[in-house]
C-alpha positions, -999 to +999 in steps of 0.1 A: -380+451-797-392+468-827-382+506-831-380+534-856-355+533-882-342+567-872-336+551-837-321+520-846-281+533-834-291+542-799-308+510-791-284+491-805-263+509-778-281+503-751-294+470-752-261+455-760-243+474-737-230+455-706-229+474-672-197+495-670-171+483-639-166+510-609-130+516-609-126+495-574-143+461-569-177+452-556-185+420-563-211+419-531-229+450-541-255+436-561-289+463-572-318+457-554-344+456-580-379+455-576-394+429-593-402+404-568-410+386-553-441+398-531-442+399-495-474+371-491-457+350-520-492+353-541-487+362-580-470+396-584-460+414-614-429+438-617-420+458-653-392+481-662-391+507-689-364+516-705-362+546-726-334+544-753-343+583-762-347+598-730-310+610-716-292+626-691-259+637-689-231+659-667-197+658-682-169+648-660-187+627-635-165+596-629-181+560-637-181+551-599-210+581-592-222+573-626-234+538-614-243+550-586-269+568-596-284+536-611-320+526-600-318+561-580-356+585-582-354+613-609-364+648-595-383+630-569-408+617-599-426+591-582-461+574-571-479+543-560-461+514-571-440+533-596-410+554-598-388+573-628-352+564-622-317+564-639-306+538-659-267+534-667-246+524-695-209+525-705-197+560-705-192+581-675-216+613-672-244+597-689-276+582-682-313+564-694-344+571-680-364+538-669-397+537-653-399+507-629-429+494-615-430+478-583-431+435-588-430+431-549-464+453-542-484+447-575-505+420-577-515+398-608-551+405-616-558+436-597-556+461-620-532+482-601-505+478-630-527+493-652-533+521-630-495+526-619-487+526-659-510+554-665-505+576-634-470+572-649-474+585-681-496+612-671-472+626-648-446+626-673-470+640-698-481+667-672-439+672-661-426+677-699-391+685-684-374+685-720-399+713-732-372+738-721-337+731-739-306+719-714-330+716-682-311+704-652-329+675-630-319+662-598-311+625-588-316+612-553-283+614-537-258+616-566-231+632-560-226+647-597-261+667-601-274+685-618-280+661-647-292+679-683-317+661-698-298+660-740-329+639-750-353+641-762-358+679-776-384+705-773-405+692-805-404+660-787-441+655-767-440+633-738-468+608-756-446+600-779-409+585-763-402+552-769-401+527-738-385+493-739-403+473-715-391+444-692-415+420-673-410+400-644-434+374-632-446+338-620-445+312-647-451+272-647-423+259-666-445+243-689-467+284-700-429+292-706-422+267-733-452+279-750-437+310-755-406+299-761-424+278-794-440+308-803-405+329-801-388+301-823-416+302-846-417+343-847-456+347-836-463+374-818-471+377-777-468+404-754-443+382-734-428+369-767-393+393-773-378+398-807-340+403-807-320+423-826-286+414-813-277+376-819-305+350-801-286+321-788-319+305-779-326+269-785-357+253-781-351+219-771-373+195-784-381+157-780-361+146-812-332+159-792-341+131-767-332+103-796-300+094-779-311+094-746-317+061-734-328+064-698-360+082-705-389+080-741-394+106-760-429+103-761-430+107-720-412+142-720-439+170-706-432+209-717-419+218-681-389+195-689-382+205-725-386+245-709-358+239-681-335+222-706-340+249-733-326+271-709-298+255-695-292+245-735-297+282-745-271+299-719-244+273-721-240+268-762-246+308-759-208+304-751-198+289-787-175+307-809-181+344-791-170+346-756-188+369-733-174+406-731-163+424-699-192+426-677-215+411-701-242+396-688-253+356-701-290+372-698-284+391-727-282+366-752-316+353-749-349+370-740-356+345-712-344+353-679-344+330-647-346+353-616-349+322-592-317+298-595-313+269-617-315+246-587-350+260-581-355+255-615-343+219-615-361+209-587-399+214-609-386+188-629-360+168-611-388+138-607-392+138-641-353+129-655-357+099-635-320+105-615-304+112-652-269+124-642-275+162-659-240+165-675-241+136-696-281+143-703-268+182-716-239+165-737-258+142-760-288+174-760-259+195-773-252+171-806-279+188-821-283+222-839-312+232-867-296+236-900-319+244-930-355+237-905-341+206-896-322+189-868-288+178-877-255+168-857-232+194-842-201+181-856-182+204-828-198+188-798-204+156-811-189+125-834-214+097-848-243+103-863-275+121-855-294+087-849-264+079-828-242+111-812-211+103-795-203+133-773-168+147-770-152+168-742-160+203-766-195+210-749-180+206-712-155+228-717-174+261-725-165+289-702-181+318-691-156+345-684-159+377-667-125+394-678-134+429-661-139+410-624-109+399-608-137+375-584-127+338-579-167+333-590-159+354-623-146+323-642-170+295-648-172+265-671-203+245-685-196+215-666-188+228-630-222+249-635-242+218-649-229+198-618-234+220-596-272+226-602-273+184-595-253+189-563-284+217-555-258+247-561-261+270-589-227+286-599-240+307-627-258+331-600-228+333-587-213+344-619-234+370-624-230+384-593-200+399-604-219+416-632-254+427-619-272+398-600-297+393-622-299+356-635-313+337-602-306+366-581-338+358-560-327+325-549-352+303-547-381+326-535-413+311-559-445+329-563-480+311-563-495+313-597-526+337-599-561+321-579-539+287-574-518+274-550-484+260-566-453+282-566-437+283-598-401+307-604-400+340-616-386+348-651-380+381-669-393+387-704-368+405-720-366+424-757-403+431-755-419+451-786-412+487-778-442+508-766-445+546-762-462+566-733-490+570-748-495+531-750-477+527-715-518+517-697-527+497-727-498+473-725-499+469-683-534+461-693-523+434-718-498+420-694-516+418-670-541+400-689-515+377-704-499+364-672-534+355-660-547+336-692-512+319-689-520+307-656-553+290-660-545+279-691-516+257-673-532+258-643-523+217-632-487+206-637-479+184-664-475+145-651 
């Protein structure tokens, strides 16, 4: 995300916010988002944009009709393959706008998210709600409208409000580890997001193979190193910061798995050669980067780095959801890490108590774009922010990006 300086305090807010509890529990009620994957199972492409600067707000309304007004139409703004919805945050009575646009119906390569992006903008352009101070808008079936839109203001033209876009799509393990070299390396790529909050991504490479016996450096292929950079990534995320209340483990890196681990894990399972995966992930989690270079965690690991000797340190992180009061709420490194060998991924069920969102597609795979091999979903995350004016141009560029992605790694790695 890159943003205006005058800005920088309300994005801060909403990107690091995590998604305020109802007052009574619903673990099971999970959003239903749009982003895949498509009905035929051919290459679709979903994107959310969320607008830090575009509000609404109705003083009093209690967090339970606050959230549920998430995801819901806004003043019945809507079209072919796209709608304007609410977006929430922490505090009751208040509310984002976020564009979504629809992952399960839009196709890679047919231009439709190019033309759903700019029949988007134009009808907010044409709509200008805000161009009239304190206009009221109404939200499909919320119990609290009106809503005021507090911003932006009247000097504010449509063209210009900043959007923070999310994508969704089909990508080979192996096109993900190329981005996630160029994100380690800060070069730029529409897919490629820039954090402002802490990155707890690590990008696993071969020399973190040294101590591995069962397997040669040499023979790893980038769909491995991808899968372990994100089991890597979400579990050390855990080290000296636990998670807050209804914080999400997505949030801490800009790579999200919507399939499960499992489905994840079974791209590459071939490759590990029946590696038990807890003992693989201990001796991966010796290493850290310190000054460029790798060096030996001296909290996960004794020895040297030639030779680690993992300790009990790594195993033992927990993710904790201290606002759920869910049996699945309380997870630790090595029950997840086991589990995805014994083909069951807790950490879905972990964040099923906060939003569904990592793996919450299960293991439904898209084919990759004029090919036939299903590869999992992920969501880009922390994208460069765009405005509506640039809304078309960056579909276009998406769009364009997934497929060169896709014939550039068009074979799986051997």
């Amino acid at each position: 995300m890159h943003i205006l300086p005058y800005m920088l305090p309300v994005l801060l807010t909403a990107s690091a916010a995590s998604i305020a509890r109802s007052t009574t529990e619903h673990v099971d009620d999970i959003m239903v988002y749009l982003d895949g994957p498509t009905a035929d199972g051919s290459a679709g492409i979903g994107v959310e944009l969320e607008s830090p600067f575009f509000k609404f707000a109705h003083p009093g309304c209690s967090m339970d009709d606050t959230n549920a007004a998430k995801k819901a139409v806004v003043d019945k703004r809507q079209g072919k393959n796209w709608l304007l919805t609410a977006d929430t945050g922490v505090d009751p009575g208040k509310l984002n706008a976020e564009f979504i646009f629809d992952g399960q119906k839009i196709k890679v390569g047919t231009g439709e998210l190019a033309k759903a992006g700019k029949a988007a903008a134009d009808d907010l352009v044409k709509w200008y709600p805000w161009q009239k101070p304190q206009t009221e808008v109404q939200i499909a079936n919320n119990k609290c409208n009106p809503w005021k839109i507090t911003s932006p203001t009247s000097k504010d033209k449509p063209e210009t409000v900043p959007w923070d876009p999310q994508v969704t799509a089909p990508m080979p393990l192996e096109a993900l580890y190329s981005i996630m070299q160029m994100h380690k390396n800060n070069k730029a790529h529409v897919l490629n997001g820039i954090m402002l909050r802490t990155d707890y991504f690590i990008l696993v490479t071969k020399p973190y193979f040294t101590p591995v016996k069962e397997i040669k450096p040499a023979a790893l292929s980038d769909d491995v190193l991808a899968f372990c950079s994100l089991v890597l990534s979400y579990a050390k995320s855990l080290d000296g910061k636990p998670l807050k209340p209804d914080e999400s483990p997505k949030l801490r890196t800009p790579f999200m798995p919507r399939n499960d681990f499992v489905t994840l894990y079974n791209q590459v399972e071939s490759k590990l050669k029946g590696i038990p995966l807890l003992p693989l992930f201990e001796k991966l989690a010796c290493y850290k980067v310190s000054a460029g270079k790798l060096a030996l965690d001296k909290k996960f690991c004794t020895g040297t780095a030639k030779a680690p000797v993992p300790n009990k340190e790594f195993a033992g992180l927990t993710f904790k959801n201290t606002a759920s009061k869910s049996p699945d709420a309380t997870l630790t490194v090595k029950a997840w890490i086991e589990g995805i060998a014994a083909k069951k991924d807790l950490l879905t069920a972990f964040d099923k108590t906060i939003d569904g969102s990592i793996g919450g597609l299960g293991s439904k795979t898209e084919k990759m774009y004029q090919g036939t091999r299903n590869v999992p979903l992920f969501e880009f995350r922390d994208l460069k922010d765009i405005t509506t004016s640039g809304i078309e141009k960056f579909m276009i560029q998406v769009d364009t990006a997934v497929q060169d992605l896709h014939k550039k790694y068009k074979v799986a790695p051997k």
